[in-house]
Structure formats: structure tokens, C-alpha cells
N, C-alpha and C positions, 0 to 999 in steps of 0.2 A: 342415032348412030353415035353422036359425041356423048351422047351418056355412057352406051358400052363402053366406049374406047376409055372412058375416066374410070369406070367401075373396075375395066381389065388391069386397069395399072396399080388402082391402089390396092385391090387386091393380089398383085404381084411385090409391091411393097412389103405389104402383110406376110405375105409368105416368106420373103428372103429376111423379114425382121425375125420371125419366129426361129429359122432355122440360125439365126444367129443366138439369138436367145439360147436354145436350147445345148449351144455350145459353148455358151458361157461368155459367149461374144468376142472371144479370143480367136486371133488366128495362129493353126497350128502350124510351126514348120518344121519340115522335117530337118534331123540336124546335118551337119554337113563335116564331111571329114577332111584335117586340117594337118599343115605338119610346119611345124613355128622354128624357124632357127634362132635362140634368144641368145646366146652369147659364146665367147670365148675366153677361156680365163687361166691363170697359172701356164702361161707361152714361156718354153724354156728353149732347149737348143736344138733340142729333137723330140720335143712333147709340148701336147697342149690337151687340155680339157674342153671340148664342146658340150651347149647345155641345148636343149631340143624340148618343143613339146608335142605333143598328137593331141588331137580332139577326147576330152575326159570317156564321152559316150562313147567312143571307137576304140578304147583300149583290149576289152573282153574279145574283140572281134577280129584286132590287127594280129597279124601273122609275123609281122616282122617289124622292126623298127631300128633307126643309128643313126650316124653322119657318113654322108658322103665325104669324099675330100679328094683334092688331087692338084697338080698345078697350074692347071685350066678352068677357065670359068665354066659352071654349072654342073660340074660331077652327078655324076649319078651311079646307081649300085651294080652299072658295068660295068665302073672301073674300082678304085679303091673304094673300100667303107668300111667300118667299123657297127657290128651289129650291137645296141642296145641290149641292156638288165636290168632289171630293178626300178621298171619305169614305178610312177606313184599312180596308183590309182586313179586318185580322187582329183591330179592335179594334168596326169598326163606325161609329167615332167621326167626328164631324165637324162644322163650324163657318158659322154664315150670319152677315154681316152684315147687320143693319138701317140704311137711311138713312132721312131724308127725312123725321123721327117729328117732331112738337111737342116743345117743350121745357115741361118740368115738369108730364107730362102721365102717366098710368098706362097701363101696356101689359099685355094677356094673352098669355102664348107658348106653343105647343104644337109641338114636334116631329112629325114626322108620315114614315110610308113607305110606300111604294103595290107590292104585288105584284099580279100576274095572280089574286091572291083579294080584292085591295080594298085599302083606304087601313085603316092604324090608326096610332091618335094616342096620343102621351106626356099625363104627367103634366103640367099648367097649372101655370105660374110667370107671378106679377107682378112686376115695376119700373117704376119714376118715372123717369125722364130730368130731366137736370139741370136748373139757370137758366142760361138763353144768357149770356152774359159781356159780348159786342159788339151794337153796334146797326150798321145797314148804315149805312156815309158816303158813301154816292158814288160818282162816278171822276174821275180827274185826268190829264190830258195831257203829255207831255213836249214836247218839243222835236221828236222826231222823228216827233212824232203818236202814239204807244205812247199806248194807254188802258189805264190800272190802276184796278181795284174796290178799295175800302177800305173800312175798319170803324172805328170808334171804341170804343176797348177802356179804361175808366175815364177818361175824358173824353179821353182823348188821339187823333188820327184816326191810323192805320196804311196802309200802301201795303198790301194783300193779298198782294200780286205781288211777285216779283223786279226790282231796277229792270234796263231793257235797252236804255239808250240811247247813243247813240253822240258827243254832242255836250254841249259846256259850254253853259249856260242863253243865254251869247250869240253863241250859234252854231258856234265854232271846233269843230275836229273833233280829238277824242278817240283817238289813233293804238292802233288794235289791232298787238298785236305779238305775234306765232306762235314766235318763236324761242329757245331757252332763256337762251342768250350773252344776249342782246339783252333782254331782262325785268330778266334779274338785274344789269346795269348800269345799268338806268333808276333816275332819282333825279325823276323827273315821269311825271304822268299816263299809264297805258294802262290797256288792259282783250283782253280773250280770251274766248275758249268756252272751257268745258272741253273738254280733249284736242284746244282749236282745230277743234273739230266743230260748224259754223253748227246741227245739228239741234240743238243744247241752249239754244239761244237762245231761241226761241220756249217753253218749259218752263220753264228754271231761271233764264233771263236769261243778263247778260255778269258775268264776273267782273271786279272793279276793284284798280289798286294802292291803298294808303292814299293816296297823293300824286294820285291822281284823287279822291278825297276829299276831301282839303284844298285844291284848286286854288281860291283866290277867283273864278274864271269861274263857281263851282258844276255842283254836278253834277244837284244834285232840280229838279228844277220850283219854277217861280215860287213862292214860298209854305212850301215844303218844305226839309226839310234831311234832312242824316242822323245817326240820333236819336246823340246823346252816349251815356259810361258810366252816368252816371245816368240815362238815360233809360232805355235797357235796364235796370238794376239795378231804378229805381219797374214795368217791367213784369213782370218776375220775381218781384216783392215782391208786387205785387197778384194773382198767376198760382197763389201759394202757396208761392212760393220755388224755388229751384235743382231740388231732388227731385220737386217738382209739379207745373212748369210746364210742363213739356216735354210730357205728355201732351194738354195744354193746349191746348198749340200747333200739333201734328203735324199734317198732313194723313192723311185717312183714307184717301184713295185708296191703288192698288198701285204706286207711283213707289219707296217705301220698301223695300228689300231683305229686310225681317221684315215679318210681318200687321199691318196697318193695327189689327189686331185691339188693338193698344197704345195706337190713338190714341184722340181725341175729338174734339178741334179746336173745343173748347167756348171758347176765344175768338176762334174764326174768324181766325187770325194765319194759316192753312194751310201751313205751313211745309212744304216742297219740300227733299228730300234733295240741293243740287248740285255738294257737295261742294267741293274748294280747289284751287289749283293755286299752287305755289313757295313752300310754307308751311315745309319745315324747309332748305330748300338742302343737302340734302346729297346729291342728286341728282348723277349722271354720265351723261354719254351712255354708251349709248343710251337710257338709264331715261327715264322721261317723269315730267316734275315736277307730276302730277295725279293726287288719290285721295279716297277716300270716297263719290263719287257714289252715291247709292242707301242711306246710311250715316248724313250727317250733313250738317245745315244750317248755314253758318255766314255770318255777315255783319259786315259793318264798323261797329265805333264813332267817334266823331269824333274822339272823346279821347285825342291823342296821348300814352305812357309817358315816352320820352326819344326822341333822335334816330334811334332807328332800329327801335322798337316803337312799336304804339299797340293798342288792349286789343278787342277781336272777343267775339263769342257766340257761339256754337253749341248745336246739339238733336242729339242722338243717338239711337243707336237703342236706348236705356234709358231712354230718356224725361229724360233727366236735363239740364239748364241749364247750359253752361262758358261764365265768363267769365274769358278768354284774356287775356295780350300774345303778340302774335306779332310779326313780322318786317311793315314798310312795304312790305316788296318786296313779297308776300304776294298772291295773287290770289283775291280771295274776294266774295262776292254783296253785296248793299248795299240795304236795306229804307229808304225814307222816313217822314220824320214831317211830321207840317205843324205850322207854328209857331203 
């Protein structure tokens, strides 16, 4: 009887080695579906970026994916959420923006993903949203009737908008000129689309020479100028300086050629990428003398350098503040101030 019972065993041995063997002696598991809340990033006054992942193998399969959010612990997709795009494939990985949040106000965030077996939720992260920087000012008229929304950013009030008007405060008209010859000899007043394309007018505005700047007919509305280099310089300075402020200032929207994911726009300046046109002349036909749109903001100071510079700003797409001399000839955007 004890021989059996030794023969049955190690022949049950036998068997469960083989059928390991034959499977390569791995054990298989089935994968399991996952939903990762990994961070939060660029938190402005009423935006912030969440990054989220799902399980790689469950991408093909998930029906839905985003973050949850709301001001209570554990959100789920009953109440606010933001649905997921562009997840990655290979990594899972993917990114929701939040708008519309209160400022200096606490947020709960849960990633979340939905298969054909149900909704499961990530780990819960909190953040505070900043202090708003601007108070809303208004809007103000031009000439041509163009209504611009403003903010008042440390006492000072700001145009929101690109200015896009086509006339001096007393009327005369402001001659657009499409030609390259024809710009690069003017020593007075024009203005252009960029690429001479009217759809960018309604978006970015007109771009202007310095010499439409300076023209004593003015060019801002009643009341308004166009702010000096100190004037920019005191809003850089209050924004956190060259390195800070640009985040500061960006609009969040997708106008921007990289993720809005950079911005904040936590002084509501909403800066619009419209780029320049006839900024280094060293253009040839056929070349077309207009670049950066979707890249970089750049607009006119008052403050002439010498006779044939005067000094410009721009925002990039490093979030980063240039305070420029460029060339008079120069075609570039033109923000108000009011006095």
C-alpha cells in the first residue's frame, strides 16, 4: 500500500512538472485594467492640466477615458469630467485640460476609464488654483467701431485684443499695403494681415509699422495709447519678470502651435500667437517676408531706439518675455493702454 501511495505522488509530480514545462514554466496572468492619476501641472487661476494613464493593453478596448474633478473628494464621471484625446498608444498616457475652475479655490482629480466591464478610477490628487492677477475693465471702441474687452492688470487697464483698425483717431485712412517693394520703402504709416490674408484679422488683428505708431493723428482710441518700454518693462516686472511672465500671459486656447498646456493666462493679457511680418529684411522674392504665427506674440512699444529702431515685446513659445529693438519698418501687432 505505501508503495502505491509513493508511486501515485511522484507520478502526480511528473505530471504537473511536464504541464509546466510545456508552458514554458511561466505563469500567465491575465492583464488587469488600470487608471493612474500621475499629475498636475501649469495650475493657473482657472486652468490646470491633468496627466492620466490606462493600462497600454486596454487602450483598443476603452470606450472612454479623462479626469474627473469637482470640489469634493472622489469625483466621478457623474459629476464634472473632462473626456480624454490623443491618448498614446503605446504608453497609455494622456492629458485633459481644465477651464472655467474659480480662482484660489481647491480641486479633487481622478482620472478615470470605461470598458465594456465598467468605469475604474485612479488615485485622487488635490490643487489650489492661483489668485486672478486682473480685474475685468470693460470695452472700448475704436474708430472703426471694433469693440475690445479689457482687464486692468496692477492698476493699469490693458486692450485684451489685438488692435484692428484701419483709421487715425481723426479719421484719415491708414493705407494697407500687400507689397513687399512697397512696405520696405515706406518711411509713414501702413499696416497688413499677416501673409495679407483678411482671415487673420478678425483673430490676431492688423499688423502695424512703427511709423503708424508714432503718427500724431494716433492710432488707440480716444483715451488710449500704445503702452511705452516702461510700460511693458513695469508689466513684466509685476508678471514675475522675463522667465515668468509669459506663462502669465499666454492664452490657453489651441491658436498656439504647442499645448496651451504651458499656459495660464493668469493675468488675462490672453496673448494670441500672430506673429511679424518684415522684421529681419533679408527676405528675397519669392520668400514671403512673414513668420512665427502660431509661435510667438509680438507687439509695438512707443519708445523709439534711434532713427530706424524702436524696442517691441514678445511671448514665445517657452513662455519666456523679449524685450527687442527691431527695425521701424517692421510689421508687427499693437496692444493699448489707457492713460
Amino acid at each position: 500500500m505505501k508503495k502505491i501511495l509513493i508511486f501515485s505522488l511522484v507520478s502526480l509530480l511528473f505530471i504537473s512538472c511536464s504541464s509546466n514545462s510545456e508552458s514554458g514554466g511561466e505563469v500567465i496572468v491575465a492583464p488587469v485594467f488600470t487608471a493612474q492619476t500621475k499629475s498636475v501641472a501649469s495650475i493657473g487661476h482657472e486652468s490646470a492640466n491633468v496627466f492620466g494613464v490606462i493600462s497600454p493593453s486596454f487602450v483598443s478596448t476603452t470606450t472612454a477615458y479623462g479626469i474627473c474633478y469637482g470640489l469634493n473628494p472622489d469625483p466621478t464621471i457623474n459629476g464634472s469630467f473632462i473626456a480624454g484625446a490623443n491618448i498614446i498608444p503605446a504608453t497609455g498616457g494622456f492629458s485633459c485640460q481644465l477651464t472655467s475652475l474659480a480662482h484660489n479655490t481647491n480641486y479633487y482629480v481622478r482620472a478615470f476609464g470605461t470598458t465594456s466591464s465598467g468605469t475604474t478610477y485612479g488615485d485622487q490628487l488635490v490643487f489650489s488654483t492661483l489668485n486672478q492677477l486682473y480685474v475685468n475693465g470693460g470695452t472700448v471702441i475704436d474708430i472703426d467701431g471694433n469693440n475690445y474687452t479689457t482687464v486692468v492688470i496692477n492698476g493699469k487697464q490693458w486692450m485684451q485684443e489685438n488692435l484692428n483698425v484701419s483709421k487715425y483717431r481723426n479719421g484719415d485712412v491708414i493705407p494697407e499695403v500687400t507689397n513687399m517693394t512697397d512696405w520696405d520703402a515706406l518711411t509713414t504709416g501702413a499696416w497688413c494681415y499677416y501673409e495679407n490674408d483678411t482671415a487673420n484679422g478678425p483673430v490676431y488683428g492688423k499688423l502695424y509699422n512703427w511709423y503708424a505708431i508714432n503718427d500724431p493723428r494716433g492710432l488707440a482710441p480716444t483715451g488710449w495709447h500704445i503702452p511705452t518700454d516702461v510700460e511693458w518693462s513695469s508689466l513684466t516686472t509685476f508678471l514675475g519678470g522675463t522667465s515668468a511672465a509669459g506663462i502669465k500671459m499666454r492664452d490657453i486656447g489651441d491658436l498656439w502651435s504647442t499645448s496651451a498646456v504651458l499656459a495660464t493666462n493668469q493675468a488675462g493679457f490672453s496673448a494670441l500667437p500672430g506673429g511679424y511680418g518684415y522684421l529681419t529684411h533679408t527676405y528675397a522674392p519669392p520668400d514671403q517676408p512673414f513668420d512665427s504665427i502660431g509661435d510667438v506674440a509680438f507687439w509695438w512699444s512707443a519708445t523709439s531706439l534711434n532713427t530706424n529702431t524702436a524696442y517691441s515685446l514678445n511671448v514665445n513659445l517657452n513662455n519666456s518675455v523679449t524685450r527687442s529693438s527691431i527695425l521701424k519698418k517692421s510689421a508687427l501687432s499693437v496692444r493699448c493702454v489707457r492713460y
